[in-house]
N, C-alpha and C positions, 0 to 999 in steps of 0.2 A: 540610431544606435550604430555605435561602430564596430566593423567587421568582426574586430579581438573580441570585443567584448557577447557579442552573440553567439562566436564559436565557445565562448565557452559556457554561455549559458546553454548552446545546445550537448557541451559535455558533464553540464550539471544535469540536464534531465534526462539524457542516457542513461545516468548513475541512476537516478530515481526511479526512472522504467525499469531497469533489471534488478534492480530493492524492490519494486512490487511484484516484478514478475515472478522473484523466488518467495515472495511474502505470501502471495496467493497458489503456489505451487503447497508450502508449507500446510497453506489452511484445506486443501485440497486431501493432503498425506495426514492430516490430523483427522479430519471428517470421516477418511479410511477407516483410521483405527478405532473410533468411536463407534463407527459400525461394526466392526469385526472383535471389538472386546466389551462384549454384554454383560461379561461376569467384574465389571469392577466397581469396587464398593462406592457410595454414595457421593462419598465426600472429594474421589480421586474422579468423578463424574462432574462435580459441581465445578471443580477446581479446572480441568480440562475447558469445559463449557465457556467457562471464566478466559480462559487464555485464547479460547478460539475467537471470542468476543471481542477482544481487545483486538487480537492482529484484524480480525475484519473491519476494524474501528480503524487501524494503521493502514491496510492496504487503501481507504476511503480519502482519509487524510492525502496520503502519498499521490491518487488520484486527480483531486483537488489544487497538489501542486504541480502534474503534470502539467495540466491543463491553464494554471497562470504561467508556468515556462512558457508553454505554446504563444499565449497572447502575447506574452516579450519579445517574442522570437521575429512574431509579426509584427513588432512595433508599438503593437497594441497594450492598452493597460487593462486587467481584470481582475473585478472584485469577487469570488469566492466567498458563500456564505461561512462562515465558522459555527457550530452548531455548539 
C-alpha cells in the first residue's frame, strides 16, 4: 500500500471513530432519558426503544468497519461477518 493511500484510509477511519464515538455518546444520553421519563406513554416507549435499537445496530456496524480499516492500515485484508 502506498503511503497516500493509507494516510487516508487512516483519515477515513478517524471520521468513523468520532461518528461512533458521538453515536455511542447519543445512545448513552437516550438510555438517560428513558430512565428518567417513566411517565411516557406506550407507544413514545416503543418507538424510543426502536431508535435506540437501530443506533446500537449503527454503532456495531461502524465497529465492524473500524476494525477492517485497521487490517488495511496493516496491509492486511479482513473479512467481517455481516449479520
Amino acid at each position: 500500500m502506498k503511503e497516500r493511500e493509507k494516510k487516508m484510509i487512516e483519515e477515513w477511519q478517524k471520521k468513523i471513530m468520532e461518528e461512533k464515538k458521538d453515536l455511542d455518546e447519543e445512545c448513552t444520553k437516550l438510555d438517560s432519558f428513558l430512565k428518567k421519563n417513566t411517565d411516557l406513554n406506550e407507544e413514545e416507549k416503543a418507538l424510543l426503544a426502536d431508535e435506540r435499537l437501530a443506533m446500537s445496530k449503527h454503532s456495531e456496524i461502524l465497529g465492524k468497519r473500524i476494525e477492517i480499516t485497521k487490517a488495511c492500515i496493516n496491509g492486511n485484508t479482513l473479512e467481517v461477518p455481516i449479520n
